[in-house]
TORSE-483762 format. One line per 3 residues: number of its first residue (from 1); for each residue x, z, y negated of C-alpha. Coordinates in steps of 0.001 Angstrom, whole numbers, plus 524288, in hexadecimal, padded with zeros to 5 digits. Example, Ala and Ser with C-alpha at 12.3 -4.5 7.8 and 13.67 -1.06 7.14 Angstrom:
! TORSE-483762
1) 8300C:81E78:81194 ~ 83566:81BE4:80424
***
This chain:
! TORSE-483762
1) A1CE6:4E8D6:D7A9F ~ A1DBE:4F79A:D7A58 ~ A1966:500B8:D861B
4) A0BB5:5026B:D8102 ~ A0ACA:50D0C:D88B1 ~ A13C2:51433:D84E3
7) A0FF1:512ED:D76F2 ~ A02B4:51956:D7A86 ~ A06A2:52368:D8357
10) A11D1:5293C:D79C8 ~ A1009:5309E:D6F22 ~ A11A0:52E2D:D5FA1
13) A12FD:53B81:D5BCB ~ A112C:537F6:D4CD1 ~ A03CE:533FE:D5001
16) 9FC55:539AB:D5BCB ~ 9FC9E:53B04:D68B1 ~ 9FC2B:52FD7:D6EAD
19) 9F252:5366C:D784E ~ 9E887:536E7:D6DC8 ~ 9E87B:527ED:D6F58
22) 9EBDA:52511:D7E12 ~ 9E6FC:52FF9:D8572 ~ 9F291:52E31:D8E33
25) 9F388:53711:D98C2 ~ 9FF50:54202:D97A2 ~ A0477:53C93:DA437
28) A06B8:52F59:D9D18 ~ A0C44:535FB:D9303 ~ A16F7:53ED6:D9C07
31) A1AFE:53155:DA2BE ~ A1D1F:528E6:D966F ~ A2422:534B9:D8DD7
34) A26AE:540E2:D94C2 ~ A2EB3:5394F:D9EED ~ A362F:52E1E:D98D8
37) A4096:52FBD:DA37B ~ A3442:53285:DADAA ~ A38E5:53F75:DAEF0
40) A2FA3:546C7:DB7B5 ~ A2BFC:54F89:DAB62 ~ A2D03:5515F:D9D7D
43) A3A10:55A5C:D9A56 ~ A4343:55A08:D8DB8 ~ A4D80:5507B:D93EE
46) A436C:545F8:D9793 ~ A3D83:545CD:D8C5D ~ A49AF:54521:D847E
49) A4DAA:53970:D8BE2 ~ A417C:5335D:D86F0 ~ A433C:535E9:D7A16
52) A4E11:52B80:D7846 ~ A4657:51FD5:D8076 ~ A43D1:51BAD:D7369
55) A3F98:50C69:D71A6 ~ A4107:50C7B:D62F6 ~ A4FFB:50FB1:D6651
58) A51DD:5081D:D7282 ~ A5154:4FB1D:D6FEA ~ A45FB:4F6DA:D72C0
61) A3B3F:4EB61:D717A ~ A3058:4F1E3:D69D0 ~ A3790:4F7ED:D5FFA
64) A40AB:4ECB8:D5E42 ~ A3713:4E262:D5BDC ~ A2D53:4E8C5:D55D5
67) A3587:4F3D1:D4C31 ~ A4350:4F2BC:D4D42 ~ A4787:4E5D9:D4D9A
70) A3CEA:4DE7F:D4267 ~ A3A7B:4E9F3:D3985 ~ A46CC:4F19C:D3924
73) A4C59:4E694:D3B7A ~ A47E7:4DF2A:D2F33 ~ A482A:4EC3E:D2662
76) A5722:4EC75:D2A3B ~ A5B2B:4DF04:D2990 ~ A62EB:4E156:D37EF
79) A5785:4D87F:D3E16 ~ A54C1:4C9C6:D3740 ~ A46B1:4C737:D3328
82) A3C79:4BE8D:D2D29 ~ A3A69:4BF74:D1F69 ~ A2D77:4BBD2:D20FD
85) A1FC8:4C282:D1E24 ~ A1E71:4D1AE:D1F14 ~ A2CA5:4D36C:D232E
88) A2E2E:4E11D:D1E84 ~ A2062:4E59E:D24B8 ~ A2009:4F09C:D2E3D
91) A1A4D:4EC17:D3ACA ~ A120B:4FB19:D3ADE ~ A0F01:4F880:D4A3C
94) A1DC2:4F7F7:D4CD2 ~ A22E5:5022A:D4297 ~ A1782:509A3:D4870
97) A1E1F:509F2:D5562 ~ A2AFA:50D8D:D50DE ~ A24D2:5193E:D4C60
100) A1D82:51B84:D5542 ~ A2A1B:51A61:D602B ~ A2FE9:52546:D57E5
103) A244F:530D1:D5B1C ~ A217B:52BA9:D685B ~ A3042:52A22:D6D61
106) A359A:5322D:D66B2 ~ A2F40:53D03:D5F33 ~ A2484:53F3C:D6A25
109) A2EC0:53EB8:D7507 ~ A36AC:54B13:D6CCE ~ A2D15:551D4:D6AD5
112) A2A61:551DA:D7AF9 ~ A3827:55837:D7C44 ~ A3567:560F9:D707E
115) A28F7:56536:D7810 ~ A2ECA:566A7:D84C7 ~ A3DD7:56D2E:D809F
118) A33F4:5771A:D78A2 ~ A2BA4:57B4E:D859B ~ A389E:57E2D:D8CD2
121) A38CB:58C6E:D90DD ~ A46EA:58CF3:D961C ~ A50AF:592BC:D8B1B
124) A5A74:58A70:D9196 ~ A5050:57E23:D9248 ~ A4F71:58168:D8472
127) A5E4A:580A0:D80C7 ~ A6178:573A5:D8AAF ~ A5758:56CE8:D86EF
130) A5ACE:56EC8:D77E9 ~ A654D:56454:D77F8 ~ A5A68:55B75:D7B51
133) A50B7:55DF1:D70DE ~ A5AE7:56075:D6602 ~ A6180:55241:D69DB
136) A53C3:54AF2:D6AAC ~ A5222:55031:D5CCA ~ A5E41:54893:D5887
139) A56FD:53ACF:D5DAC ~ A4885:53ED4:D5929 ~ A514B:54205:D4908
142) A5685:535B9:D4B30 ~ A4B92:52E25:D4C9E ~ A42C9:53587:D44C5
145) A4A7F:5310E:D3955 ~ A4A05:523B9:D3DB4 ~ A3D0C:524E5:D3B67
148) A3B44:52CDE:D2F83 ~ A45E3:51FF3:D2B91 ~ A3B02:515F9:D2E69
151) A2E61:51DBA:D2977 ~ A326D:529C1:D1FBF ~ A29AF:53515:D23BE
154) A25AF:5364E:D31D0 ~ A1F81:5407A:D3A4F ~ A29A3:54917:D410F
157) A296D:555F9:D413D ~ A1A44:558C9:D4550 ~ A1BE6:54A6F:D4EA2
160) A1943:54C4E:D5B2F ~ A1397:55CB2:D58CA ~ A076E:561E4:D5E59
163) 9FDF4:56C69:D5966 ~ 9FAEA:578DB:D6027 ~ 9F0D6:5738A:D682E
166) 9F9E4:568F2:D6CCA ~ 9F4E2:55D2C:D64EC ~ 9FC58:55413:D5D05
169) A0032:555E3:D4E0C ~ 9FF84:54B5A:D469D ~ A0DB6:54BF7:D4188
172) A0F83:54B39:D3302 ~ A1B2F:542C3:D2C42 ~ A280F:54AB1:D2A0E
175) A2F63:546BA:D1CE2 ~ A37F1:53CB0:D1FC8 ~ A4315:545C6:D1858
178) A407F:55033:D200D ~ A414B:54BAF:D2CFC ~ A4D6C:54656:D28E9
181) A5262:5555E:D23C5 ~ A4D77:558D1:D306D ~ A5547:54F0E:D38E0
184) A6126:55280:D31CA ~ A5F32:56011:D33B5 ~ A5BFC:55FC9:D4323
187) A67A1:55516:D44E7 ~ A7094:55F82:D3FD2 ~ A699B:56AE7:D464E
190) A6B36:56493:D5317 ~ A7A60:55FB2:D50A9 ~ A7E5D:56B05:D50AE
193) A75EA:57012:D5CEB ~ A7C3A:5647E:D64C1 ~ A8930:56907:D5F87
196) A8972:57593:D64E9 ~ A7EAF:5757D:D719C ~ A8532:57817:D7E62
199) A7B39:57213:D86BF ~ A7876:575D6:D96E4 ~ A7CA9:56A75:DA0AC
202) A7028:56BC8:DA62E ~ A6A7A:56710:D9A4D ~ A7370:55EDF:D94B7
205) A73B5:5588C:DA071 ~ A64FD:55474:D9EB6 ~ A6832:54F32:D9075
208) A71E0:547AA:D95BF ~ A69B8:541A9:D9FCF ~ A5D91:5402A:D9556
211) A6396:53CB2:D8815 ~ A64FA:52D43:D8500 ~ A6B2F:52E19:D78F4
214) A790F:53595:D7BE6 ~ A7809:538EB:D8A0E ~ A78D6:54871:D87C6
217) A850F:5473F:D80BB ~ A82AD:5519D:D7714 ~ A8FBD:54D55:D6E32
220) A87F1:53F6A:D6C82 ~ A7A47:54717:D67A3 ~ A82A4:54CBA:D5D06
223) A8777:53FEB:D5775 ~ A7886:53A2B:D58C1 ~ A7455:54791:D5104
226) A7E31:54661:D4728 ~ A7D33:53825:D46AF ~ A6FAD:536D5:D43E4
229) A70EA:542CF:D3B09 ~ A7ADA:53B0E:D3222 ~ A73C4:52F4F:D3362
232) A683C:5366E:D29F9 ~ A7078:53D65:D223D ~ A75D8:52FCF:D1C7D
235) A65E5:52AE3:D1D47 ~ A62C2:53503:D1441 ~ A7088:5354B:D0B7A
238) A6B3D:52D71:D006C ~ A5F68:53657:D005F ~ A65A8:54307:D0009
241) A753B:54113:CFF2B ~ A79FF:54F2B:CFF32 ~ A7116:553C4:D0D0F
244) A7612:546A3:D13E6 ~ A8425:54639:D0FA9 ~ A8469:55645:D131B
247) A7FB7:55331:D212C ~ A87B5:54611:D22E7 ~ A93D5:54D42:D1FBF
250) A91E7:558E0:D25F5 ~ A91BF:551E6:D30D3 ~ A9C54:54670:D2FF4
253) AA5CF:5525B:D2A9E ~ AA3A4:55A54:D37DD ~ AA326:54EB3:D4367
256) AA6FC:55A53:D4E5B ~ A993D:56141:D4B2F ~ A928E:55537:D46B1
259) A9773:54A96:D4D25 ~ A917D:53C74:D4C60 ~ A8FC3:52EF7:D5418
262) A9B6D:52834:D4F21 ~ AA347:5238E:D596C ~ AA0B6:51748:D63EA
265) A9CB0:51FD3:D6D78 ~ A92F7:528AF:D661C ~ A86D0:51CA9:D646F
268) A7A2D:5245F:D65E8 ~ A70B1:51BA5:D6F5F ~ A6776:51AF1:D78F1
271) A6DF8:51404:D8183 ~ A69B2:50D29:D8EE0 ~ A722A:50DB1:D997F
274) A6BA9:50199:DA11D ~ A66EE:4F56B:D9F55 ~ A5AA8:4FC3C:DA904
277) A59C1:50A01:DA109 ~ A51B3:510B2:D9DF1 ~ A556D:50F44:D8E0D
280) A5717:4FF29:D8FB9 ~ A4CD2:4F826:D8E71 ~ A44EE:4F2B5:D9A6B
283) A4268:4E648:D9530 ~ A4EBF:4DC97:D9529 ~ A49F8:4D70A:D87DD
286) A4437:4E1F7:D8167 ~ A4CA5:4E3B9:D78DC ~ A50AF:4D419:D7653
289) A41E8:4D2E3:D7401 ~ A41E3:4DF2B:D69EB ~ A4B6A:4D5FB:D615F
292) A43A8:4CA20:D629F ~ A3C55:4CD78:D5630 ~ A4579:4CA44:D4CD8
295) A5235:4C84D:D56F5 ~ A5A3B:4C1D2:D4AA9 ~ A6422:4CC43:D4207
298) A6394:4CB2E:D3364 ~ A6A29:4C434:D2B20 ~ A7037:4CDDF:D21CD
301) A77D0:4D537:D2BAD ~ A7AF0:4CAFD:D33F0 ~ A7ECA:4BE6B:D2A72
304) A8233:4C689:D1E6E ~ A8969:4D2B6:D23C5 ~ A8DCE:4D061:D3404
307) A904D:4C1F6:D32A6 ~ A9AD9:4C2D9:D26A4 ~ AA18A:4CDD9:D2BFB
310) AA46F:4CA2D:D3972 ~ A9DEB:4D5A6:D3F33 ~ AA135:4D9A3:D4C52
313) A92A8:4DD7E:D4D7D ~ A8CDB:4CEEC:D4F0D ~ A8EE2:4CB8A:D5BB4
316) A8921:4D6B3:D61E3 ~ A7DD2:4D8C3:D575A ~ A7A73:4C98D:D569F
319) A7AF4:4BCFA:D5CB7 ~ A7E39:4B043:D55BD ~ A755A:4A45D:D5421
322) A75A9:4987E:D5A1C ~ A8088:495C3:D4EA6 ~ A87CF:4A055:D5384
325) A8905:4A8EB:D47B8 ~ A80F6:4B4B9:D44BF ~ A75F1:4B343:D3C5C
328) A6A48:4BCAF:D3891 ~ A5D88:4BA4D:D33C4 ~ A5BC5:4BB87:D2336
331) A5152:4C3C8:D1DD1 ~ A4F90:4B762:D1446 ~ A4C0A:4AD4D:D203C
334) A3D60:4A968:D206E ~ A34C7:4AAE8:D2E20 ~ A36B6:49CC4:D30F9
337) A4507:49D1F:D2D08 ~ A4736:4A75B:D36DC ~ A407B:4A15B:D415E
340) A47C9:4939A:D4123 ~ A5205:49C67:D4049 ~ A4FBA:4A443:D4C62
343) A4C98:4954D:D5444 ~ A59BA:48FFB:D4ECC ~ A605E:49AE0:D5469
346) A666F:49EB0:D4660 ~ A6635:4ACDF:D4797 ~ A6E4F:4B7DB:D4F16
349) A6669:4C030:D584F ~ A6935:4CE0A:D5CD7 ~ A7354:4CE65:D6690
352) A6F86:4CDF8:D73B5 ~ A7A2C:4D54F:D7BD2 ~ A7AD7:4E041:D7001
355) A69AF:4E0E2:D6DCF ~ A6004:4D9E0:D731E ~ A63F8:4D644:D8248
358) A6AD2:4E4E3:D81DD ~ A6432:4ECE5:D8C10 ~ A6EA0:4F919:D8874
361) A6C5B:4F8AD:D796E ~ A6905:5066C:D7746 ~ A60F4:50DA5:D6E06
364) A69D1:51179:D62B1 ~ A69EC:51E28:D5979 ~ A7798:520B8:D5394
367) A836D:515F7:D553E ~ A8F6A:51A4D:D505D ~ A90CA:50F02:D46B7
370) A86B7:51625:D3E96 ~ A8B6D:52226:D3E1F ~ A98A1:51F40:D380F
373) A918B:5157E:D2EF2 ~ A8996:52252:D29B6 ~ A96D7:52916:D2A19
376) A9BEE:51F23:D21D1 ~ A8F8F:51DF7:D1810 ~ A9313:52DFD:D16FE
379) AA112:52CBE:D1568 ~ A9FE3:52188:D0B3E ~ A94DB:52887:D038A
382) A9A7D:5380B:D0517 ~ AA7E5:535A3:D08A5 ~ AACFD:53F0E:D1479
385) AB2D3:533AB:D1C81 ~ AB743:52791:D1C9E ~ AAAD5:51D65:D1ACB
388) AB4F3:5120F:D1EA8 ~ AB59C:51767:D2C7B ~ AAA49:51CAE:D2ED1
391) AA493:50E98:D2ACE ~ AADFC:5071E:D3285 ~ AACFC:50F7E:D3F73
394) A9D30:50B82:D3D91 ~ A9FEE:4FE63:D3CB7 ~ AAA27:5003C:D4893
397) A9EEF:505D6:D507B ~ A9448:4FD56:D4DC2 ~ A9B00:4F304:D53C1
400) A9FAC:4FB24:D5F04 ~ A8FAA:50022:D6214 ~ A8ABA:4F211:D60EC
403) A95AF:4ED10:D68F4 ~ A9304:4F5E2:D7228 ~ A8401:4F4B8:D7379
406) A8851:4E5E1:D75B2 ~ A9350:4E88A:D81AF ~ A88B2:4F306:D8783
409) A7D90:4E820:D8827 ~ A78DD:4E4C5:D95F5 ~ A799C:4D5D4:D90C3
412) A86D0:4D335:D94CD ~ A8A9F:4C603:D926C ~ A8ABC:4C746:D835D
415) A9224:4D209:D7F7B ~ A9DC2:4D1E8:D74E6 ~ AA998:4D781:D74D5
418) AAB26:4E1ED:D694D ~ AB2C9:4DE82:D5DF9 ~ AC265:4DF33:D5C4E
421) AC6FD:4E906:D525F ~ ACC3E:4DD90:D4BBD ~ ABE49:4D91A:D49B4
424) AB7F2:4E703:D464E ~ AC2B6:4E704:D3CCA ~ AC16A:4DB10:D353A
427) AB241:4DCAE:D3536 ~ AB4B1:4EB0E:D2E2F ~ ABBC0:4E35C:D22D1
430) AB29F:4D956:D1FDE ~ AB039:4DB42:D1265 ~ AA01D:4DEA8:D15D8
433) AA51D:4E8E5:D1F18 ~ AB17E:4EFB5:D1983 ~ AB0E1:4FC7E:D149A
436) AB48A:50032:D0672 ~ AA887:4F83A:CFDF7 ~ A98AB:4F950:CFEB6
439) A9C69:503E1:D09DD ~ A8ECB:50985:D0BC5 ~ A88D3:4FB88:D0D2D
442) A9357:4F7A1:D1755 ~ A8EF5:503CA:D1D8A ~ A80DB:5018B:D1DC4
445) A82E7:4F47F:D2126 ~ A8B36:4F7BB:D2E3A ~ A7FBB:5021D:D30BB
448) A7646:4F7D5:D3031 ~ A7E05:4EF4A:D38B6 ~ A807D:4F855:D4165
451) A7338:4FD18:D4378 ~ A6D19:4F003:D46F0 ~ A5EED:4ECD6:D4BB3
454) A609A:4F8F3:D5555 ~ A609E:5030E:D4B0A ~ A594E:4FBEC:D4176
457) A5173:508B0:D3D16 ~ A5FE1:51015:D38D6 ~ A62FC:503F9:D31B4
460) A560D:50125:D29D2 ~ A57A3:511CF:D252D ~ A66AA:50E98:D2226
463) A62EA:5032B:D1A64 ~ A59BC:50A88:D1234 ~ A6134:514C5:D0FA4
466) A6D93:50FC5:D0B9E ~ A6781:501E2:D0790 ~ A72A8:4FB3F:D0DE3
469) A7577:4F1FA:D1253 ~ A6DA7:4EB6C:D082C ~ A6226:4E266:D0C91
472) A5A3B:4D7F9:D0758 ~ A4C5D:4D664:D0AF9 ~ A45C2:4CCC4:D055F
475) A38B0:4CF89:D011A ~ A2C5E:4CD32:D0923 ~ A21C9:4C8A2:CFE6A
478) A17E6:4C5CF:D0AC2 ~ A1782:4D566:D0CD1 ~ A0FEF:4DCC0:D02E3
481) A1008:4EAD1:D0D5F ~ A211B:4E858:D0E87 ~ A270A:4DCA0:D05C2
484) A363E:4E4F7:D0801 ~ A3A77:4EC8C:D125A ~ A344A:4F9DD:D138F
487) A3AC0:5057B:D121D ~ A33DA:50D0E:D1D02 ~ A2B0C:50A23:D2750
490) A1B4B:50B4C:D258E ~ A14FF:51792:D2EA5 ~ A0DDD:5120E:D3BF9
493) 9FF14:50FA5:D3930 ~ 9FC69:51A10:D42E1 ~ A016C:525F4:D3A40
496) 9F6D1:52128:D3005 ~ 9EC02:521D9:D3A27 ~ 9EFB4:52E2B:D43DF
499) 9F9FA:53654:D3C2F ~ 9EFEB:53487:D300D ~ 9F264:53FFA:D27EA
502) 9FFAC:54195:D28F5 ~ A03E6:533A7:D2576 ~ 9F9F6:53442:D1B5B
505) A0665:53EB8:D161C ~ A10D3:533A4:D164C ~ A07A4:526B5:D133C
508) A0D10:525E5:D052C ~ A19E4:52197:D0B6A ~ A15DA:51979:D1426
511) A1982:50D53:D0ECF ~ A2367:503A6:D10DA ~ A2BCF:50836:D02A4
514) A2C1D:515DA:D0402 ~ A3A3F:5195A:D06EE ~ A406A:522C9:D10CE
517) A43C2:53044:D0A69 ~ A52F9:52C56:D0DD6 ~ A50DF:51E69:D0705
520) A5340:521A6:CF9F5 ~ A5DFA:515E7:CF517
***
């Protein structure tokens, strides 16, 4: 189970501090977060490597089993489930920790380098170390919105602040819609800082030695910037059209100043570089045991969309059952239905070589397949470029990432040989694939394939928005609290109890109907 002792010694900024509770000593606290690389003491580049150690983007165990894998998982479709009692229900402990994951690894660990880049007293401490707050900004916006995606309002802007006589502020909840504003204000504030920064070896060489996401290589933080920064344009197009489309082609129209991760070699990971680093996890089945909750794909994207169309995709993403076909598990299947099932050895399971035995499957932000998929949603809905290509080149990627996360897996004996262009070619004009009818659905639907299980979170806010592709959940009449999906997730039980007044601001919309400000279809 988790590292309980971590989870007492960090701290959830969007409660208290977890000293309140523990009474851990600040010595405890300095080994288990000023020094994630056990650097002597606590400086900017140390605690910017920490930042990204990040187990809700790792794969890993706890957040698998418990979040990722059965609730995102079901609320997607990408995992297959039981449709059995309380289906739809939130298990609050779990959803709790996500949360919770967000403030302590995340939001706490920012605000560490915000507190220490702001007590430098060196001008030219001031300017190096810039490029390192500015570009941890891009990865706390990014998942900041991931969250405001799951929940609607959360505390951010007073999260993690202390009062004048150093004591914690209970943070209030920021407007869902405005942190979003913000984001895409600050993502284009700090494009066009790492556009034009000419930064000193001396402390570029630090970033490069410190930053798990690109490695230093400041060309690579612009296309996660302007990435992410399109990405929530087209979450908030159907909400507010005219600011979106402005900012999406403002920057597809200018790709020198603004340009994006598009190609194969622009995927924006955390990526280990050992079986034994520091980013893989220690356990040899950590992450097999992660997908043992519901190990089984669903049916709808496996046996009504893959399956039909030949796609490339299946024998990295699945493996076949004891038939040897590919076969997911239907939403319509009773509890008992799924378990002879799962005896008889009917269903596919998550590849191996690609997931679960993969000690080098990295953490993944931005693949490239998405990013022409949201160029292509643009292009078909504004025009400015050809949506054919753009959709195409996605599709094209997709199955160049996933092929690649398969040929980079330390499980050796089971890896598969990309596809011929012959292959990719007759799989792009299968009549549920070709371009030209029910475009924007064939370009959800290669989001959502393209996402899988890993990036669950993306896919459940894509599916929302655009309502594609379309599911079918059949309704739970055992569940009075969630007979259908919900359409966010419920607060923790904890910001009812310790952040008392302020949730009391945001309780009316705590329930499982109220939509996301962006969710308006």
């Amino acid at each position: 189970m988790k590292n309980m002792k971590k989870l007492i010694i960090y701290i959830s900024f969007s409660l208290m501090a977890v000293v309140l509770f523990s009474g851990c000593k600040k010595s405890d606290f300095s080994e288990n977060y000023y020094n994630p690389e056990k650097a002597v003491t606590a400086d900017v580049p140390s605690l910017y490597a920490g930042l990204f150690k990040n187990e809700t983007i790792l794969p890993r165990y706890w957040n698998l089993y418990t979040f990722q894998v059965p609730v995102l998982g079901t609320y997607t479709q990408i995992a297959g489930y039981t449709n059995g009692s309380g289906v739809y229900e939130q298990p609050n402990n779990y959803t709790g920790d996500r949360w919770n994951d967000f403030y302590k690894n995340v939001m706490a660990r920012y605000r560490e380098i915000e507190k220490h880049y702001n007590a430098l007293t060196s001008a030219d401490d001031k300017e190096g170390y810039k490029l390192f707050l500015e570009t941890a900004q891009v990865f706390v916006y990014d998942q900041a919105t991931q969250i405001v995606d799951m929940w609607g309002d959360i505390p951010f802007s007073t999260a993690g602040g202390l009062n004048a006589e150093g004591k914690i502020i209970l943070p209030g909840y920021d407007n869902g819609e405005s942190l979003y504003n913000t984001a895409l204000t600050e993502l284009k504030r700090i494009s066009d800082y790492l556009a034009t920064v000419t930064p000193n070896n001396f402390y570029l060489s630090q970033l490069k030695s410190t930053d798990y996401v690109n490695s230093g290589d400041l060309l690579k933080w612009r296309k996660y910037t302007n990435s992410v920064l399109l990405r929530l344009a087209m979450r908030i197009s159907y909400k507010d059209e005219a600011k979106a489309k402005s900012i999406v082609q403002g920057l597809l129209a200018n790709p020198t100043q603004y340009p994006l991760a598009e190609d194969v070699l622009d995927k924006i990971t955390i990526q280990p570089n050992s079986p034994t680093s520091s980013l893989a996890p220690a356990d040899q089945k950590e992450i097999w045991n992660g997908f043992d909750v519901i190990p089984y794909p669903g049916a709808k994207m496996v046996n009504e969309i893959m399956v039909p169309t030949n796609d490339p995709r299946l024998p990295v993403y699945f493996t076949t059952n004891k038939n040897g076909v590919y076969n997911g598990v239907a939403n319509t299947l009773t509890e008992a239905q799924v378990a002879e099932g799962a005896t008889n050895f009917i269903f596919s399971r998550w590849d191996s070589t690609t997931f679960t035995y993969n000690h080098l499957l990295p953490g993944i932000l931005v693949t490239p397949a998405e990013v022409n998929l949201l160029k292509a949603e643009a292009f078909e809905r504004w025009g400015g470029g050809s949506a054919k290509d753009a959709y195409e080149k996605g599709i094209r990627l997709s199955i160049a990432f996933w092929y690649g996360i398969n040929n980079i897996s330390d499980r050796v004996e089971d890896k598969v040989e990309p596809p011929t262009e012959a292959a990719i070619m007759a799989y792009l004009a299968k009549p549920l694939v070709a371009y030209g009818t029910d475009n924007l659905n064939k370009i959800a639907t290669q989001k959502w394939i393209n996402f899988t299980i890993m990036q669950a979170q993306i896919a459940w806010s894509e599916i929302r928005r655009t309502k594609l592709p379309v599911l079918s959940f059949p309704n739970d009449p055992t569940s009075v609290a969630a007979p259908n999906p919900p359409t966010r997730l419920l607060y923790p039980s904890a910001e009812r109890t310790l952040n008392t007044a302020n949730y009391n601001a945001v309780k009316d919309k705590d329930n499982t109907t109220t939509k996301l400000f962006w969710d308006v279809r």
